[in-house]
C-alpha positions as CSV (number, residue, x, y, z in Angstrom):
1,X,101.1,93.9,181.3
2,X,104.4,95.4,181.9
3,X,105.2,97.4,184.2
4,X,107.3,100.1,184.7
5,X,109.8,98.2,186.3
6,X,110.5,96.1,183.6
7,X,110.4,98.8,180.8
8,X,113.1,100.9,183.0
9,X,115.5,97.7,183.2
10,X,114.8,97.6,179.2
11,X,116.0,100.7,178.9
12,X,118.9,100.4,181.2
13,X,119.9,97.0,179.9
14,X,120.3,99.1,176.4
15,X,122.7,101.6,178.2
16,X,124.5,98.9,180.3
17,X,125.5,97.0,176.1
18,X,126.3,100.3,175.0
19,X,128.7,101.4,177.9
20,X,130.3,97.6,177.8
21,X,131.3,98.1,174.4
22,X,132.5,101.5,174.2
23,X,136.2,102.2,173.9
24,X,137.5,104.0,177.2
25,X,140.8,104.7,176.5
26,X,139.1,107.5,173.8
27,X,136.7,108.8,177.0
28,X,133.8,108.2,178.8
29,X,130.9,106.7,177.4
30,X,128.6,109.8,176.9
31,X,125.2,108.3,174.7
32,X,124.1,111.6,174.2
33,X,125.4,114.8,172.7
34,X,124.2,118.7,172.4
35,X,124.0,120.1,169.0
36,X,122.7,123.1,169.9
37,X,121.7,125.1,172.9
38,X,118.4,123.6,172.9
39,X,119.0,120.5,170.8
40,X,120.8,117.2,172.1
41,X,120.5,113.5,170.1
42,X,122.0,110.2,170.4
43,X,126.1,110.1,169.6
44,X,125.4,106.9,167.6
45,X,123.4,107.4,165.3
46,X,120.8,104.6,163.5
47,X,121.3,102.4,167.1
48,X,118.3,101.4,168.7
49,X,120.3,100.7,171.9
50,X,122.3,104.2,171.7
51,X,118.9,105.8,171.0
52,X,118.1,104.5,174.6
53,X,120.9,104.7,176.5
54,X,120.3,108.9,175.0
55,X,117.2,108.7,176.2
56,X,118.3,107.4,179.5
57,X,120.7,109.7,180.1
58,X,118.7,112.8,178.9
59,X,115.4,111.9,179.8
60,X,114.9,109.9,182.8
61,X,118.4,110.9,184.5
62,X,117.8,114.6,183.9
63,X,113.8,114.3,185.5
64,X,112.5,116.1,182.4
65,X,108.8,116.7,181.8
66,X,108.2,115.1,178.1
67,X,105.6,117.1,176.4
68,X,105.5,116.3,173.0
69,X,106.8,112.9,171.0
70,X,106.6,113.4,167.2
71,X,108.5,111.7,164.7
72,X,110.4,113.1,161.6
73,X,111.3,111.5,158.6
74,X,114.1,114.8,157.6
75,X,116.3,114.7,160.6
76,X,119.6,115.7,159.6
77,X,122.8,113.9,160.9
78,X,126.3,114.8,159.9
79,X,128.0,113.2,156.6
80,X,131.7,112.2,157.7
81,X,132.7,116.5,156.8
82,X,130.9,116.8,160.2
83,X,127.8,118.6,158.0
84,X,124.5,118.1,158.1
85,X,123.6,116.5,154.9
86,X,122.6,113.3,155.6
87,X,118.6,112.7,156.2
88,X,117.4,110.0,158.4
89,X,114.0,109.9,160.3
90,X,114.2,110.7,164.2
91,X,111.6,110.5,167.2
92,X,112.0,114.4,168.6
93,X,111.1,114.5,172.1
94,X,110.0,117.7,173.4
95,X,110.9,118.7,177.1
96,X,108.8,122.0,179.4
97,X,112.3,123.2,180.0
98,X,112.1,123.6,176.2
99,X,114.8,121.7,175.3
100,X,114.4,118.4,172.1
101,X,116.1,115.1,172.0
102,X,116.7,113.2,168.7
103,X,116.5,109.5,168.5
104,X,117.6,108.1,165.1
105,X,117.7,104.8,166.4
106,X,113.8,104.9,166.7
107,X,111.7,104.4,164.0
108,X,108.1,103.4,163.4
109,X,105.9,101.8,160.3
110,X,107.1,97.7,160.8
111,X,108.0,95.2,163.3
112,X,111.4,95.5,164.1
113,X,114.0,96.6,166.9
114,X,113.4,100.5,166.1
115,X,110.0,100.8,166.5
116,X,110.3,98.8,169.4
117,X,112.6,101.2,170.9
118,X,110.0,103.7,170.1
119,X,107.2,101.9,171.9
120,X,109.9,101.7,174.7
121,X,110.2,105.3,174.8
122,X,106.8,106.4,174.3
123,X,105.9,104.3,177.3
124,X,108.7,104.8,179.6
125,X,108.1,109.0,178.7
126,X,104.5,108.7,180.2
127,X,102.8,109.2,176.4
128,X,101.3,105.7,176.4
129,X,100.2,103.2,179.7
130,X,101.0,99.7,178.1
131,X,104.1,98.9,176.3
132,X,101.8,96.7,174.0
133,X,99.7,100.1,173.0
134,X,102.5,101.9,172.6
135,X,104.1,98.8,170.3
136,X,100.6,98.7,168.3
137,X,100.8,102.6,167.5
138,X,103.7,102.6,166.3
139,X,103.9,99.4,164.3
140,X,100.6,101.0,162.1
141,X,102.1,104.3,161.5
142,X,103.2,105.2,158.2
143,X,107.2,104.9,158.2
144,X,107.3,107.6,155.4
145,X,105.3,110.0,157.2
146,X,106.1,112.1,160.1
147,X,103.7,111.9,163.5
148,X,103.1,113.6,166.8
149,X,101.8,112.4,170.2
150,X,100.9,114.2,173.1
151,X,99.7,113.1,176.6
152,X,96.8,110.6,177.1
């Protein structure tokens, strides 16, 4: 079993690697960015670790009610032009306050560090009460197919 404890370190140990290796002399490490006045994501993208340092910073920092988890396999992230061309799937958490979060670094459908990320997040957002459950439902999802997850 683990507890919550140890999936909160997880989580901060991600944003802790993140924030060592960022370059200060171009700024503070910020992991998460706002796209839109509802809309924020990860400032890495593809990173499992950035996706949870966001999610840090967004999630549990900001005390927001997660309401909805889904995942979409046609997030857009911008092309090096700074436009939105570029398709990658993203776990979308929806907020009450009505804002979203995109992960890109999360993924689901196979073993790997993404999905475990996921199963991190899913967990640590209140959606599942094991890490292992959370691991197993997201390892058997179809990684070509979108999902959504509410509240157990």
């Amino acid at each position: 079993m683990t507890t919550t404890a140890e999936i909160r370190a997880r989580v901060r140990n991600a944003y802790d690697r993140c924030a060592v290796q960022h370059d200060h002399t171009r700024g503070p490490f910020v992991p998460v960015a706002w796209v839109g006045a509802e809309l924020a994501e990860q400032t890495h993208h593809g990173t499992t670790d950035y996706a949870l340092a966001a999610w840090l910073e967004w999630g549990q920092r900001r005390a927001r009610k997660i309401v909805r988890a889904r995942g979409s396999i046609d997030y857009r992230v911008p092309d090096l032009d700074g436009e939105r061309k570029i398709v990658t799937p993203a776990v979308l958490l929806d907020a009450d306050d009505g804002t979203t979060l995109a992960l890109t670094g999360c993924s689901w459908g196979y073993g790997g560090e993404g999905p475990h990320g996921t199963a991190l997040v899913l967990t640590d957002a209140g959606f599942v009460r094991e890490f292992a459950a959370a691991l197993a439902f997201v390892v058997h999802l179809d990684g070509g197919a979108g999902w959504e997850r509410g509240r157990e």
